[in-house]
N, CA, C and O atoms as CSV, one atom per row, in Angstrom:
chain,resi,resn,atom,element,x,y,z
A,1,UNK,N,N,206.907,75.517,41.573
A,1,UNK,CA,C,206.436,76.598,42.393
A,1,UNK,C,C,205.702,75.985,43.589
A,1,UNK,O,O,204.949,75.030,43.400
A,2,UNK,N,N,205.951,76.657,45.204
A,2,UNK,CA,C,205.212,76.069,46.206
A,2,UNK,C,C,204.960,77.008,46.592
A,2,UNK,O,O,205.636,78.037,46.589
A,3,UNK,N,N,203.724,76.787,47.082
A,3,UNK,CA,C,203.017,77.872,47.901
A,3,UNK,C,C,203.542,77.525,49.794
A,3,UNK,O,O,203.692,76.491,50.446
A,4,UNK,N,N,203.663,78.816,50.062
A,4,UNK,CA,C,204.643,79.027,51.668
A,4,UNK,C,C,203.612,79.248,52.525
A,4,UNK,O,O,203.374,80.455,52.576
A,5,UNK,N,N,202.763,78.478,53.354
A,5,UNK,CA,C,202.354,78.830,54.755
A,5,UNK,C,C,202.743,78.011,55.970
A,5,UNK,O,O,202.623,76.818,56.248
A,6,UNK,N,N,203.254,79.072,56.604
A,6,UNK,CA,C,203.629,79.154,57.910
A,6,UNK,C,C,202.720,78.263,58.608
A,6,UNK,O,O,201.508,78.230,58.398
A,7,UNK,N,N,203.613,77.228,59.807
A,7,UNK,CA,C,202.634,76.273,60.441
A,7,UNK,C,C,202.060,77.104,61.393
A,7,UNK,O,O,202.834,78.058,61.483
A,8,UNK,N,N,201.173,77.259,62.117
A,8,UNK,CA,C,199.938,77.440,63.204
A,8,UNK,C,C,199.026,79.216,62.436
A,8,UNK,O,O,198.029,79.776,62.891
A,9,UNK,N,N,199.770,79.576,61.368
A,9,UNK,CA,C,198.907,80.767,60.782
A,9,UNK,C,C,197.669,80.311,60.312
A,9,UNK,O,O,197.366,79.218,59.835
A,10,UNK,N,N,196.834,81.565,60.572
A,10,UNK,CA,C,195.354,80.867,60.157
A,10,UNK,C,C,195.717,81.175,58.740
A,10,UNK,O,O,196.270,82.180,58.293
A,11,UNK,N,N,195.232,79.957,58.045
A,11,UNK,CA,C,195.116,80.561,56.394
A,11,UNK,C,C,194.478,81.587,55.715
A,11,UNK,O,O,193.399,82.115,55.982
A,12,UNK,N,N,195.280,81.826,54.778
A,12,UNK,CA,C,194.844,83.156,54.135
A,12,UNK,C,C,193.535,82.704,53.023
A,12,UNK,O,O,193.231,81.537,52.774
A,13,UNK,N,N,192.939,83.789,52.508
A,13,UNK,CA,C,191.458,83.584,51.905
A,13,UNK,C,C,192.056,84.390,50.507
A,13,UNK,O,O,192.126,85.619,50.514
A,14,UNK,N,N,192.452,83.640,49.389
A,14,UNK,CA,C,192.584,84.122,47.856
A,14,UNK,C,C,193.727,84.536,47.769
A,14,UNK,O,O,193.968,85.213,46.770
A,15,UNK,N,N,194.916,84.280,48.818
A,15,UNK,CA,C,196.132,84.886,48.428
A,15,UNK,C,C,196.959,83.711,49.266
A,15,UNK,O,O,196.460,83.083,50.199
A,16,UNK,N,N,198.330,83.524,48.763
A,16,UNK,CA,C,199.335,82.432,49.410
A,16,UNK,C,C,200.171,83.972,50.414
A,16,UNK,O,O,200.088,85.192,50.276
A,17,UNK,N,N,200.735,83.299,51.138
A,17,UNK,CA,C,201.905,83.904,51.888
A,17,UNK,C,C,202.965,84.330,51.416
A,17,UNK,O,O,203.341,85.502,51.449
A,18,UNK,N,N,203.710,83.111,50.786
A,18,UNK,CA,C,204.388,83.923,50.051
A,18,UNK,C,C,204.729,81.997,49.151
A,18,UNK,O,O,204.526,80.925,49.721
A,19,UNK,N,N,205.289,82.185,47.623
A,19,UNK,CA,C,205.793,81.530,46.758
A,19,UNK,C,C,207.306,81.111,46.534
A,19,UNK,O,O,208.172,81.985,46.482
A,20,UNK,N,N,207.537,80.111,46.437
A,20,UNK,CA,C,208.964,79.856,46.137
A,20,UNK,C,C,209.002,79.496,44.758
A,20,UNK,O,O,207.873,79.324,44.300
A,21,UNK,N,N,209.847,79.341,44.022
A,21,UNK,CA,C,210.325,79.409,42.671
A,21,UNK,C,C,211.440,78.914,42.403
A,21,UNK,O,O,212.441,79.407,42.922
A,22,UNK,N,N,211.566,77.568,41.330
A,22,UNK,CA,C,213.289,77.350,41.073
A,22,UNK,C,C,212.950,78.233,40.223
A,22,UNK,O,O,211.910,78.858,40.013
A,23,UNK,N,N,214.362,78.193,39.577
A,23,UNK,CA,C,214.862,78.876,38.355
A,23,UNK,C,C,213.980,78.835,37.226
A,23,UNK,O,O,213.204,77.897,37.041
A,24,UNK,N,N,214.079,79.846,36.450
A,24,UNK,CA,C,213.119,79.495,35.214
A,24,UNK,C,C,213.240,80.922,34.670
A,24,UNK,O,O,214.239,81.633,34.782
A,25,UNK,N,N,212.166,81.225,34.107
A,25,UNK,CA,C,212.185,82.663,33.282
A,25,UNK,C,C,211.522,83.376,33.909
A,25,UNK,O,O,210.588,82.782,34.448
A,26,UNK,N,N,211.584,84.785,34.168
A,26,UNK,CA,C,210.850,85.476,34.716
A,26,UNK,C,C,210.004,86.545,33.560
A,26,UNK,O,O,210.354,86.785,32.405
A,27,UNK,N,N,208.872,87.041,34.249
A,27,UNK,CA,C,207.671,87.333,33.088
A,27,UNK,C,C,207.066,88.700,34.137
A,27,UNK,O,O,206.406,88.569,35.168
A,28,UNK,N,N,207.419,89.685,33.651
A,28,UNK,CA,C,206.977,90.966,34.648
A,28,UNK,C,C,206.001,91.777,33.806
A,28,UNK,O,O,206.224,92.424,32.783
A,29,UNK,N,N,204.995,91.610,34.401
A,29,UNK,CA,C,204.232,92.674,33.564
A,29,UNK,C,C,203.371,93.381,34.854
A,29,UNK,O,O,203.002,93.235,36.019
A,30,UNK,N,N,203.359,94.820,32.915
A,30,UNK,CA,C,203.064,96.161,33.467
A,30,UNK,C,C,201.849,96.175,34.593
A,30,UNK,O,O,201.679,95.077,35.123
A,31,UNK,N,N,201.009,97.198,35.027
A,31,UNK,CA,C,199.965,97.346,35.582
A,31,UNK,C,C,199.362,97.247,34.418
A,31,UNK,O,O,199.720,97.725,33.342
A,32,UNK,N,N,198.097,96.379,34.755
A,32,UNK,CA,C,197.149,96.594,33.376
A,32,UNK,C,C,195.950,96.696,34.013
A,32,UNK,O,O,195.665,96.103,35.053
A,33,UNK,N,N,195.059,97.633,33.248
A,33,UNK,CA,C,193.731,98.135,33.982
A,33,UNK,C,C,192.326,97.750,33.137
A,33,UNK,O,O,192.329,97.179,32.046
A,34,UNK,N,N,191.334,98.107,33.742
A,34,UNK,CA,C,190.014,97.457,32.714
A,34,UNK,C,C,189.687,98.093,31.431
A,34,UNK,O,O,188.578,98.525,31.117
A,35,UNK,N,N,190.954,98.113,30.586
A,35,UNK,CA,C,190.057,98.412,28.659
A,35,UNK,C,C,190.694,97.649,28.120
A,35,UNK,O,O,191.835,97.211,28.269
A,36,UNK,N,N,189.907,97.486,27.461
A,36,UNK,CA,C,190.202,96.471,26.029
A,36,UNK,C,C,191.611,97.376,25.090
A,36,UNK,O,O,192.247,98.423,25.214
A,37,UNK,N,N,191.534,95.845,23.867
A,37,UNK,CA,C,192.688,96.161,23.385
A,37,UNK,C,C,192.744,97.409,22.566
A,37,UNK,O,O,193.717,97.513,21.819
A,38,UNK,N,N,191.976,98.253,22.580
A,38,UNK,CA,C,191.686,99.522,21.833
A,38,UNK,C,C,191.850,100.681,22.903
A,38,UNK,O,O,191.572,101.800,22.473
A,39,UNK,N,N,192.373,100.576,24.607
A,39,UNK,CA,C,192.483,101.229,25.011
A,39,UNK,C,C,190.915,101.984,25.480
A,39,UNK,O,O,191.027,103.178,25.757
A,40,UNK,N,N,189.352,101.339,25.601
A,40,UNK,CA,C,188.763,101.542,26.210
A,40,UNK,C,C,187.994,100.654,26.891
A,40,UNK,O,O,187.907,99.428,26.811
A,41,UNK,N,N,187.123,101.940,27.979
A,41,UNK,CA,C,186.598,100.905,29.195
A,41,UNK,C,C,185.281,100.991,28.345
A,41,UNK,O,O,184.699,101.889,27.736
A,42,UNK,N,N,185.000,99.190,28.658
A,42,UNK,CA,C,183.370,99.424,28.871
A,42,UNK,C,C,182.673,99.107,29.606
A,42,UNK,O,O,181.461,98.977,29.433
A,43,UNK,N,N,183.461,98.853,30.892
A,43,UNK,CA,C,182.773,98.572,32.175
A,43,UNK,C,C,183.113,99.664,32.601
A,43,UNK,O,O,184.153,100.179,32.190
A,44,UNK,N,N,182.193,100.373,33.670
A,44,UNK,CA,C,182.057,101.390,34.492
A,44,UNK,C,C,182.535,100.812,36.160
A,44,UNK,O,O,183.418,101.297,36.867
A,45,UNK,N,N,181.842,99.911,36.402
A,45,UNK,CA,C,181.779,99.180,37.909
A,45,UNK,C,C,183.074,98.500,37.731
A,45,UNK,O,O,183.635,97.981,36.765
A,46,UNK,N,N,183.467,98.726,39.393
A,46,UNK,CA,C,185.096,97.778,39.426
A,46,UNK,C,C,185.055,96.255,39.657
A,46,UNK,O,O,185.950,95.696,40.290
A,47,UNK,N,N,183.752,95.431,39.009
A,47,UNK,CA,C,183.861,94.030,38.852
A,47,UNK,C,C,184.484,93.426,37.477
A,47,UNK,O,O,185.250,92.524,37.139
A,48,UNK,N,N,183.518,94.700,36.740
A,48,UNK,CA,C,183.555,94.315,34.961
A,48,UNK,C,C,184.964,94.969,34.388
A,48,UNK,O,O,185.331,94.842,33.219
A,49,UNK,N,N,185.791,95.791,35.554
A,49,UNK,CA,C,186.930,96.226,35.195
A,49,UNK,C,C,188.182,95.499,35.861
A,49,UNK,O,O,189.334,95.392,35.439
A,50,UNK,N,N,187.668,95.092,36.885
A,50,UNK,CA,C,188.937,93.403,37.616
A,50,UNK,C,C,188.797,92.660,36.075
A,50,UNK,O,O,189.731,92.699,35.274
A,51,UNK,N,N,187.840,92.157,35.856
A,51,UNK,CA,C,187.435,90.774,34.496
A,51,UNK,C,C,188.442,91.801,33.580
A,51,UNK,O,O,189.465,91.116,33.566
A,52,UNK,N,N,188.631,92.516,33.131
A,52,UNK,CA,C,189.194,93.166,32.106
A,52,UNK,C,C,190.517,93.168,32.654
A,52,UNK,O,O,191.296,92.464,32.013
A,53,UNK,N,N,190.855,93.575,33.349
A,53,UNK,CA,C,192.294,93.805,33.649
A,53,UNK,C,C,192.757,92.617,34.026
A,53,UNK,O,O,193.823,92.470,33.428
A,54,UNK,N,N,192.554,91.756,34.644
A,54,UNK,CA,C,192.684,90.241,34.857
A,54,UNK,C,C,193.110,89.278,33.067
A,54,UNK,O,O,193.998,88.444,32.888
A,55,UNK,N,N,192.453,89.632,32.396
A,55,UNK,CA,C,192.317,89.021,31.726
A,55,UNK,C,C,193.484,89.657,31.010
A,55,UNK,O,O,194.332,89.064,30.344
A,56,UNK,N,N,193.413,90.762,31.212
A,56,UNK,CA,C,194.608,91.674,30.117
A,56,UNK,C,C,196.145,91.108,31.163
A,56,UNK,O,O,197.000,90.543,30.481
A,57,UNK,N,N,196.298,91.173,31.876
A,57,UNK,CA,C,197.410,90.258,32.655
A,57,UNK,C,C,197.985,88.718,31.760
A,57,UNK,O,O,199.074,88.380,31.296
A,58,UNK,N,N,196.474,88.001,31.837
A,58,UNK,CA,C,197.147,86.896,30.896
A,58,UNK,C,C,197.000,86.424,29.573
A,58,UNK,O,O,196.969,85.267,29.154
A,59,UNK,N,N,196.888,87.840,28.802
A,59,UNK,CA,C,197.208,87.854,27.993
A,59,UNK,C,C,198.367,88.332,27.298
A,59,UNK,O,O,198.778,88.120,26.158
A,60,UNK,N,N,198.857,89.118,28.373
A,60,UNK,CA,C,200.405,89.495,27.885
A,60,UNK,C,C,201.208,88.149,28.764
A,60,UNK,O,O,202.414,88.149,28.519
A,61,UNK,N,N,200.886,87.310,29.480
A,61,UNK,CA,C,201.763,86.658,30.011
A,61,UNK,C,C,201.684,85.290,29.004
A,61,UNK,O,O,202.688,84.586,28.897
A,62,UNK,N,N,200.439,84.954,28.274
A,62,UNK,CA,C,200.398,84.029,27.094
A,62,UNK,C,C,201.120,84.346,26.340
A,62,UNK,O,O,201.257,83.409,25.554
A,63,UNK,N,N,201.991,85.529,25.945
A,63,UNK,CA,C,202.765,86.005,24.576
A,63,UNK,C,C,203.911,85.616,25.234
A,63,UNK,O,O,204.839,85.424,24.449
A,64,UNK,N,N,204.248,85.384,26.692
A,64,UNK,CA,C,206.213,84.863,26.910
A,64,UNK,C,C,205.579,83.399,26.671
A,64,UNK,O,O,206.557,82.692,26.430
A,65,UNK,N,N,204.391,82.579,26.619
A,65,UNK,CA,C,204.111,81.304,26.575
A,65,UNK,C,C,203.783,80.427,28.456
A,65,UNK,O,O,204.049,79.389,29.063
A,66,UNK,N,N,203.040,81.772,28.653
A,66,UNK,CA,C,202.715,81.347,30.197
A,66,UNK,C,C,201.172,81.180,30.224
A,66,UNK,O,O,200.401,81.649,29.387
A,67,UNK,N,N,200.770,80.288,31.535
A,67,UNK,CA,C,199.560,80.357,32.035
A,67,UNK,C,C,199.723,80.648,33.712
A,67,UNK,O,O,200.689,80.687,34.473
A,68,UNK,N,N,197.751,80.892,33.925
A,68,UNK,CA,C,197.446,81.257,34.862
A,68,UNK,C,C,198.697,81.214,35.922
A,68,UNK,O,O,199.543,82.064,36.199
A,69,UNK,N,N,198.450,79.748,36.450
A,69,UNK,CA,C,200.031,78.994,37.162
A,69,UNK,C,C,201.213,79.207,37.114
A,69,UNK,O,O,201.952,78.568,37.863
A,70,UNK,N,N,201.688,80.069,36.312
A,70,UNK,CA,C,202.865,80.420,36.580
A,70,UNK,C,C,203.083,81.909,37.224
A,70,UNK,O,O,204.190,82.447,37.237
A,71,UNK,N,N,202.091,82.416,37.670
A,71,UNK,CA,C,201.874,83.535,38.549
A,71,UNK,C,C,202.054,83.298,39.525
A,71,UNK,O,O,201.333,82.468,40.078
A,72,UNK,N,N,203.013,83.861,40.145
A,72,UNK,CA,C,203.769,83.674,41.191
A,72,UNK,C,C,203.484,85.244,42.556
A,72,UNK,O,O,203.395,85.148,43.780
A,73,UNK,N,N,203.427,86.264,41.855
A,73,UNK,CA,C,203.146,87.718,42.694
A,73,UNK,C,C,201.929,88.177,41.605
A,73,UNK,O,O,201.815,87.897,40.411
A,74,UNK,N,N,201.001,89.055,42.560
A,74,UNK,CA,C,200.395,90.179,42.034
A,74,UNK,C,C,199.825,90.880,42.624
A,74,UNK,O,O,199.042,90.523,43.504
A,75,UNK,N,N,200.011,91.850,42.370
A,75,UNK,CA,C,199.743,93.494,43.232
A,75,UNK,C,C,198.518,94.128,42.763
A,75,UNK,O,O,198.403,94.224,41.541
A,76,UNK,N,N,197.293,94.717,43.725
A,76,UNK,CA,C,196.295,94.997,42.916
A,76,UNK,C,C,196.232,96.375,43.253
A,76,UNK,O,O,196.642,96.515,44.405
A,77,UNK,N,N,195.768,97.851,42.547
A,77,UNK,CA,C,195.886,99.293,43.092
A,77,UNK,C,C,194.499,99.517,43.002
A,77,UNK,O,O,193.859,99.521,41.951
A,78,UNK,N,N,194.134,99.670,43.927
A,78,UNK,CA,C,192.078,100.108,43.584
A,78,UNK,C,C,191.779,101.357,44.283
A,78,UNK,O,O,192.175,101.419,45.447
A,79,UNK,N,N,191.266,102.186,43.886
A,79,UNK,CA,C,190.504,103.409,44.586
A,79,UNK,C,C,189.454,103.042,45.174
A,79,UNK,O,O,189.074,103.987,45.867
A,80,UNK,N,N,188.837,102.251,45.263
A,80,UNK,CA,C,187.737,102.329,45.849
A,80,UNK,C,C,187.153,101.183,46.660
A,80,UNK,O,O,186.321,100.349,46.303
A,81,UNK,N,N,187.792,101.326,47.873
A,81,UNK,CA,C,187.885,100.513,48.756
A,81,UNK,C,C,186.167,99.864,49.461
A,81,UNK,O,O,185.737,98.722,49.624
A,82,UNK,N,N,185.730,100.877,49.658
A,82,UNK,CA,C,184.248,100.347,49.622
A,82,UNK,C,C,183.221,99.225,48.577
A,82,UNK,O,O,182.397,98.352,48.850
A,83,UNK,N,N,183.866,99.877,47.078
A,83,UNK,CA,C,183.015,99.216,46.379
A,83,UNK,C,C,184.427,97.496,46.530
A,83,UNK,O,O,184.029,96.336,46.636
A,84,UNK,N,N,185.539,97.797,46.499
A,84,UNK,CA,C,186.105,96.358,46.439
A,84,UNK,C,C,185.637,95.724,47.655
A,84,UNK,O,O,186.026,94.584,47.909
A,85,UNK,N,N,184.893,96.299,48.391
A,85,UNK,CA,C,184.549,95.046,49.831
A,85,UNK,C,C,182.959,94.385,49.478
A,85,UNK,O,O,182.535,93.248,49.686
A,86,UNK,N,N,182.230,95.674,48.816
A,86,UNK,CA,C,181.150,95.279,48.406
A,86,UNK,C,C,181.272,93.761,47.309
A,86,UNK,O,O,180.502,92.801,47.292
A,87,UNK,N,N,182.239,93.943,46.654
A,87,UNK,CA,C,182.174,93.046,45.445
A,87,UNK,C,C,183.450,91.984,45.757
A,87,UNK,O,O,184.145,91.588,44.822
A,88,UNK,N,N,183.596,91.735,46.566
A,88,UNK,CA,C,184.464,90.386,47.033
A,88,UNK,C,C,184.143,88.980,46.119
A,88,UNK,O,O,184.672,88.330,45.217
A,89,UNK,N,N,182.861,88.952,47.003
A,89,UNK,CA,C,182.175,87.568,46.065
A,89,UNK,C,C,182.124,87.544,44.407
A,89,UNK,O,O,182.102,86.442,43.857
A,90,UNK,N,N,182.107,88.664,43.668
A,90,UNK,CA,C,181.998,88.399,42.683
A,90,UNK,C,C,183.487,88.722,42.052
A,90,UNK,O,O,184.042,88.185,41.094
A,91,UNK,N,N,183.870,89.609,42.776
A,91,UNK,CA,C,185.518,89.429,42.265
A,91,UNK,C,C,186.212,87.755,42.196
A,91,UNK,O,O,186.722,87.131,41.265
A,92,UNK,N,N,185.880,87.300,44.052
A,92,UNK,CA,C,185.965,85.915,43.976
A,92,UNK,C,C,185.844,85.006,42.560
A,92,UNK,O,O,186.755,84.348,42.057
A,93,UNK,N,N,184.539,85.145,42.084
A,93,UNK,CA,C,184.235,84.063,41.229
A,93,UNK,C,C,184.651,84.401,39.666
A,93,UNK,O,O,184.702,83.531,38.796
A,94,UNK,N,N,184.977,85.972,39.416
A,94,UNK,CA,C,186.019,86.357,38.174
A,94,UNK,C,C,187.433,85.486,38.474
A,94,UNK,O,O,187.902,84.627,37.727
A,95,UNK,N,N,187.767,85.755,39.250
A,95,UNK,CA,C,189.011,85.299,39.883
A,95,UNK,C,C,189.038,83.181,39.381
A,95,UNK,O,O,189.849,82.570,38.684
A,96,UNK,N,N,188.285,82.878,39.829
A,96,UNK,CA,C,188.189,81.437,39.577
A,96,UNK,C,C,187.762,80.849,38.285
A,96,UNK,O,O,187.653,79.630,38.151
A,97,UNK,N,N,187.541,81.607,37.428
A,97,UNK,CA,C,187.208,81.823,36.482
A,97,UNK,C,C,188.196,81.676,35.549
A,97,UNK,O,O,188.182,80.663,34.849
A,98,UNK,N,N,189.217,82.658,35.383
A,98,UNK,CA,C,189.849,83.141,35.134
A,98,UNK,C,C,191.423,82.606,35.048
A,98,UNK,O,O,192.275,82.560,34.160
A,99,UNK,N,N,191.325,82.100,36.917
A,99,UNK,CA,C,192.482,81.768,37.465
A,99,UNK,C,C,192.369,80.057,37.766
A,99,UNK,O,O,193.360,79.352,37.572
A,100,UNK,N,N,191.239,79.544,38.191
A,100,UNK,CA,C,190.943,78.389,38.646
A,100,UNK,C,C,191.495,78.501,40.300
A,100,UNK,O,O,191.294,79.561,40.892
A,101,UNK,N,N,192.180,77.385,40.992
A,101,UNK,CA,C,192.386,77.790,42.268
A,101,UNK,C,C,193.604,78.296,42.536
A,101,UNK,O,O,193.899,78.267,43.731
A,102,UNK,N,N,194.580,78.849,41.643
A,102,UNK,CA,C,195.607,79.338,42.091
A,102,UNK,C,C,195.943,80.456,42.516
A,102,UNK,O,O,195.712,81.413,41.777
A,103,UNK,N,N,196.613,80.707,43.877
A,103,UNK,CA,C,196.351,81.904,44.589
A,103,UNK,C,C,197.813,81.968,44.520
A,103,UNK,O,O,198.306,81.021,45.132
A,104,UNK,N,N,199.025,83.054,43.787
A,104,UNK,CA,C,200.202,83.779,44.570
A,104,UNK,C,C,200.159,84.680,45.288
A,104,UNK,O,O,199.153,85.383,45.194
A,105,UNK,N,N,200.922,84.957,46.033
A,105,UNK,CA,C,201.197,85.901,46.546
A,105,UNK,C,C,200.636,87.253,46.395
A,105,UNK,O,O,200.932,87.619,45.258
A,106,UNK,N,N,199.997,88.125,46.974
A,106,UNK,CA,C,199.041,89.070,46.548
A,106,UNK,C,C,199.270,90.617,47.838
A,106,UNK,O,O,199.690,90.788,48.983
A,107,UNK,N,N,198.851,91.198,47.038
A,107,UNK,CA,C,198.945,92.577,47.874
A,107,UNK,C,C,198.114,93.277,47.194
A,107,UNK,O,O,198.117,93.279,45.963
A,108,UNK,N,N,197.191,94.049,48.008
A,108,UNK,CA,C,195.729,94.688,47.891
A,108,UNK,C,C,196.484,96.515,48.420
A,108,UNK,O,O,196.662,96.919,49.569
A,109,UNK,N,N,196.728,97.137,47.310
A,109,UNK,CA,C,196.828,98.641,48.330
A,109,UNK,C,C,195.643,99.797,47.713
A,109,UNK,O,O,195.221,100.018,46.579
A,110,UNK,N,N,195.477,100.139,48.487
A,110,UNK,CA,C,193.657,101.100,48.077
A,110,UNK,C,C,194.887,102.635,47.745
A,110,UNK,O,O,195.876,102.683,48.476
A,111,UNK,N,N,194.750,103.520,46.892
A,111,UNK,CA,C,195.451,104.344,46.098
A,111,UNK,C,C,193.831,105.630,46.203
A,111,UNK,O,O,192.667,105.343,46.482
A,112,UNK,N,N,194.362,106.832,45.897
A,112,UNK,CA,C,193.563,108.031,45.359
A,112,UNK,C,C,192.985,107.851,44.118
A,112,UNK,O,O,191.766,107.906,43.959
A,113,UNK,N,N,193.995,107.581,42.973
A,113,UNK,CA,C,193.214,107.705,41.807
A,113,UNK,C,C,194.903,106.677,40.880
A,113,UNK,O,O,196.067,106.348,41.109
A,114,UNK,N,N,193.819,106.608,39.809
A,114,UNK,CA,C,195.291,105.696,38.982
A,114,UNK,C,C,194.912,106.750,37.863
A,114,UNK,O,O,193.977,107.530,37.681
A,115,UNK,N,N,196.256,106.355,37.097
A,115,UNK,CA,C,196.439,107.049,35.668
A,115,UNK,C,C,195.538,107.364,34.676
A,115,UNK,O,O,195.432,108.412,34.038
A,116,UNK,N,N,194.847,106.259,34.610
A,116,UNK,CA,C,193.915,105.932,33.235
A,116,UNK,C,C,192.477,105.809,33.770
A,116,UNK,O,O,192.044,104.770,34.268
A,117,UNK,N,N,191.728,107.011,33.623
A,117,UNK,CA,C,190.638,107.159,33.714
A,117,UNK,C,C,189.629,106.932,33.156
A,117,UNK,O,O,189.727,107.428,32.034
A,118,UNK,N,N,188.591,106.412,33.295
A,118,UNK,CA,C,188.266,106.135,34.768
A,118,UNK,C,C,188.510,104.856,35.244
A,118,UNK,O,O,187.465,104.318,35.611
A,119,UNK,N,N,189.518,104.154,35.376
A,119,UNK,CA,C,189.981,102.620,35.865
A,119,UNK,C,C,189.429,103.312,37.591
A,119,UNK,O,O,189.149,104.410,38.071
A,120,UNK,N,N,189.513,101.882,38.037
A,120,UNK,CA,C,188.997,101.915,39.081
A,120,UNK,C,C,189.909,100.650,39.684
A,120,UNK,O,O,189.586,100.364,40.837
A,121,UNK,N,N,190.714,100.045,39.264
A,121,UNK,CA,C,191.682,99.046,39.402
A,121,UNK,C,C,192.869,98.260,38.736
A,121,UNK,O,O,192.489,97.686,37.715
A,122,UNK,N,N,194.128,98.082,39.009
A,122,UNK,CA,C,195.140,98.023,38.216
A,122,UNK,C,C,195.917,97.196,38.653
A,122,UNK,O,O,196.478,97.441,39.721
A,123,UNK,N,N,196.206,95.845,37.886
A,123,UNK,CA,C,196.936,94.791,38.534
A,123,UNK,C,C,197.965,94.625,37.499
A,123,UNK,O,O,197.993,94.593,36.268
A,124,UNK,N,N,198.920,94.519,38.609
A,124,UNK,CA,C,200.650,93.991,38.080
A,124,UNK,C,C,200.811,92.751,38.592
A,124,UNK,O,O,200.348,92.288,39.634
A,125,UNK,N,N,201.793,92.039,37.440
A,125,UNK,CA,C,202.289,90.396,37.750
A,125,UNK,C,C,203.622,90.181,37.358
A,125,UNK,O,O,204.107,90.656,36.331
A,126,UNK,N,N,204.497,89.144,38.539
A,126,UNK,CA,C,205.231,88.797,38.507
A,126,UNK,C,C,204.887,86.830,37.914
A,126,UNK,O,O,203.921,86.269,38.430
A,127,UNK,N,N,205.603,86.181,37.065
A,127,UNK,CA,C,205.131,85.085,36.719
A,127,UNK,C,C,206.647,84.374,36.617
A,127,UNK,O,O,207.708,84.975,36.446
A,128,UNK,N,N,206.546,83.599,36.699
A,128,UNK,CA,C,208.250,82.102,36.813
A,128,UNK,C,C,207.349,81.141,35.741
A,128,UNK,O,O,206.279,80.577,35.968
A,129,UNK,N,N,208.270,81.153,34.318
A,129,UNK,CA,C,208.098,80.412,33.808
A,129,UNK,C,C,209.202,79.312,33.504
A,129,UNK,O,O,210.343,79.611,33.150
A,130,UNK,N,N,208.731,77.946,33.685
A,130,UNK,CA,C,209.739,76.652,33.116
A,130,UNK,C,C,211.122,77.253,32.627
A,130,UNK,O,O,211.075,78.447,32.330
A,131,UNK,N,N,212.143,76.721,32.518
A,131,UNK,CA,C,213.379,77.134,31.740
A,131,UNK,C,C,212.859,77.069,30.285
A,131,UNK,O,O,211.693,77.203,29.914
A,132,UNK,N,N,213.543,76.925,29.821
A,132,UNK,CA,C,213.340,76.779,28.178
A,132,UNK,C,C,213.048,77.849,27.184
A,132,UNK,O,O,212.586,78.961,27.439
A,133,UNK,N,N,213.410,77.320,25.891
A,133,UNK,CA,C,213.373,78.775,25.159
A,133,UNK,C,C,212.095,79.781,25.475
A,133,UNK,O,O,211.122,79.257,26.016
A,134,UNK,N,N,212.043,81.118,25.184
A,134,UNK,CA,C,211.038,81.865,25.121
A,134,UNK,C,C,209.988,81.274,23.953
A,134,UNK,O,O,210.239,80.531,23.005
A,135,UNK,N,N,208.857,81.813,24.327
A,135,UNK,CA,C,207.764,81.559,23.419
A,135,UNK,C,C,208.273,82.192,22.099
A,135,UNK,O,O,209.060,83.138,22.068
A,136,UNK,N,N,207.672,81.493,20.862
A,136,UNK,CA,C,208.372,82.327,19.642
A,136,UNK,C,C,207.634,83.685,19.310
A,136,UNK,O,O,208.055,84.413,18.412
C-alpha cells in the first residue's frame, strides 16, 4: 500500500490523498458508531464516541485477520460539526492511539442525524489485506 501525494500540494493533516493497493483481499466494513458490543452508548460526547466506533472498526477488521495498516479508505458521518472542530486535538490523539501514524484516505461529511441514537458519529472502512487465505 502507498500513500499518493501529488508533487507541489500542500500536505494534507490526518488524511492521505488518495492510496494505491496491489491485489490482496478486500475487507469492507459496515458504518460502525460509538456502543459497545451490547449495542450501547456510554459516551455521550463525540470524542468518547469516535474511541468507540474507531475501535469497533478494528475490531471487525481483526476477525478477516487485519490491522490498523491495512486501512486503506474511511469515511466519517458526524452531526455535529461544531463539536468535531472543537475536539480535533483530541480526536487527533484517539486517532494515534488507536491507529499509530497511518493516515488513508479519508472523507469527513457532516449529516443531520444518523440512525442509531444518540451516535453522534459513524465510520466506515475500506481495508486491502495481503493475499492469502482468510483469517480462520
Amino acid at each position: 500500500m502507498r500513500a499518493l501525494f501529488p508533487a507541489g500540494w500542500a500536505p494534507p493533516i490526518g488524511y492521505a490523498n488518495g492510496i494505491e493497493v496491489d491485489a490482496g483481499r478486500m475487507v469492507f466494513i459496515a458504518g460502525q458508531v460509538g456502543w459497545d458490543a451490547q449495542q450501547r452508548f456510554a459516551s455521550a460526547d463525540l470524542a468518547g464516541q469516535f474511541d468507540q466506533a474507531l475501535a469497533n472498526v478494528l475490531s471487525v477488521l481483526a476477525v478477516a485477520g487485519g490491522v490498523p495498516q491495512h486501512i486503506c479508505r474511511m469515511t466519517a458521518y458526524c452531526c455535529d460539526k461544531p463539536a468535531y472542530l472543537a475536539a480535533r486535538g483530541e480526536l487527533g490523539a484517539i486517532w494515534k492511539r488507536q491507529m499509530g501514524r497511518h493516515y488513508p484516505a479519508m472523507s469527513m461529511i457532516f449529516v443531520a442525524d444518523l440512525l442509531d441514537h444518540p451516535g453522534k458519529i459513524e465510520l466506515e472502512a475500506t481495508a486491502m489485506l495481503p493475499p492469502g487465505p482468510p483469517a480462520a
